[in-house]
N, C-alpha and C positions, 0 to 999 in steps of 0.2 A: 529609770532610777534618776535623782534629782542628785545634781554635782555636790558634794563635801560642801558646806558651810566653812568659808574661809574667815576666820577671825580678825589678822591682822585687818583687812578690808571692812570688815563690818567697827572694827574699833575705829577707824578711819572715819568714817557716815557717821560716828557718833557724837561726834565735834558739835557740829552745826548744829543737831535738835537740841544738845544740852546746852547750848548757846542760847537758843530761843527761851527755854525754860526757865534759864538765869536770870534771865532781861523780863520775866514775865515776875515771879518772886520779886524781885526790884523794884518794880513797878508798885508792889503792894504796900499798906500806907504802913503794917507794924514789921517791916522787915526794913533793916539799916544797910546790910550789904550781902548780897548776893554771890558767893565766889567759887568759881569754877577749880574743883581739888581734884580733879580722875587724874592728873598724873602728878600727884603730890603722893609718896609712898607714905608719907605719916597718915593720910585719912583712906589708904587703899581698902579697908574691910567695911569704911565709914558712908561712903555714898560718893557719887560724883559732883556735887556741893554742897555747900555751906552758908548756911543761912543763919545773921547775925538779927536779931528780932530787938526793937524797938524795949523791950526790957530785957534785955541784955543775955536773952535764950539764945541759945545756941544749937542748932537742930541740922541735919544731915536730907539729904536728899540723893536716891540712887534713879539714877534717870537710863529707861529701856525706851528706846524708839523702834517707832515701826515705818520705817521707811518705804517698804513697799505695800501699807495695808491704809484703806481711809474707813471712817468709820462706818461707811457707808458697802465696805467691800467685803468687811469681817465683823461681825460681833462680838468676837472673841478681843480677850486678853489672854498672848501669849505667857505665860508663866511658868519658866524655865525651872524646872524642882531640882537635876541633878544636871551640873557644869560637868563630868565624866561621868556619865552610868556606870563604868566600869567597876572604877574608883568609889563610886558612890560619893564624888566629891558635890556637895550642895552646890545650888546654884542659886538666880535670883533672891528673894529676897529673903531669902534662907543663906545665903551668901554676904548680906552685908549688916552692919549694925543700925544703917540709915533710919531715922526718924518714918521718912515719907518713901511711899515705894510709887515712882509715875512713869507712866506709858502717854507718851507722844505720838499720833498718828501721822503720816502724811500731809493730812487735809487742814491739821493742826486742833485736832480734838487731845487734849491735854485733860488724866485721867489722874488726879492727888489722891493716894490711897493710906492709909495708917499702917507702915509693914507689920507691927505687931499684931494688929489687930485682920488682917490680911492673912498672915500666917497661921495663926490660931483657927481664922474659919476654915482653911483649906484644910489643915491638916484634922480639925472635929469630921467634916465634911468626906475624908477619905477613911477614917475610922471609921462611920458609918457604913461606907460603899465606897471600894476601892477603886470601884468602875466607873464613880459618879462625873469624873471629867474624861473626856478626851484625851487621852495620853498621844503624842509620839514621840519617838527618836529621829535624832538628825544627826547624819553625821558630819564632821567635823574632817580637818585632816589630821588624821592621829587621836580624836576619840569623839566620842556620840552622846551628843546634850538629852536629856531627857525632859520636855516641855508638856504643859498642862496647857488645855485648849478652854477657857472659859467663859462663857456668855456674861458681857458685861452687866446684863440688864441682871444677871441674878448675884453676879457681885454687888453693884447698887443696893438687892434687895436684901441683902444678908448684911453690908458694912453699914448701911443707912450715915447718918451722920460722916462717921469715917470715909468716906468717897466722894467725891467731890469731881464735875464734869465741866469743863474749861473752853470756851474757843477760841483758838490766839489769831484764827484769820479775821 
């Protein structure tokens, strides 16, 4: 059996990749400023930045790293559906209002997704077949995340336009 999923520690690790991902938005010619909000409690349901756009858009980003996965080691995008099974409290990008829903690898394959449109295929996609992804539980100390295991290449092929594949090394 695999040790609890410690949160405080993984919320720790997740400094650095949404650092990288800040400076990477930044970089891009229609965005003005880049700003790192996960522990601003005003934008807590909102994304972990904030992105100020060249016309004056203003759009959220909720940034999931994968610290121990390269793109090379998994195919999947981990996608967290319920933060407590117990609870049935939502998780991922069913958890925040955020614009863009992205996953960070390791190797630094950087994956910009449209959460709305992200959510709508998963949840058409489990209406269909409810067995159609990979499910597991993981626990936690004190409760048990419920994550969806999915092949990026059939995300790609279902969000088309909406996804977007990045390499910041």
């Amino acid at each position: 059996m695999q040790p609890p999923y410690y949160f405080p520690h993984k919320r720790e690790e997740s400094y650095s990749p949404v650092e990288r991902v800040r400076q990477w938005f930044e970089k891009r010619g229609d965005v003005v400023e880049a700003r790192d909000v996960q522990d601003d409690a005003e934008y807590y349901y909102k994304g972990d930045l904030m992105i100020l756009r060249t016309d004056g858009t203003r759009q959220f980003v909720e940034v999931k790293s994968e610290p121990s996965y390269t793109r090379h080691t998994t195919e999947n995008l981990a996608i967290e559906r319920w933060s407590d099974t117990a609870k049935h409290t939502p998780g991922g990008p069913w958890s925040t209002q955020a614009d863009f829903y992205v996953h960070i690898y390791a190797d630094g394959l950087l994956v910009v997704m449209n959460r709305k449109h992200l959510v709508a295929w998963i949840e058409g996609e489990l209406s269909r077949d409810k067995n159609t992804f990979t499910y597991r539980e993981i626990p936690n100390r004190g409760w048990t995340t419920g994550t969806y295991l999915i092949p990026r290449g059939r995300v790609r092929s279902a969000l088309g336009q909406w996804m977007r594949e990045y390499d910041l090394e």
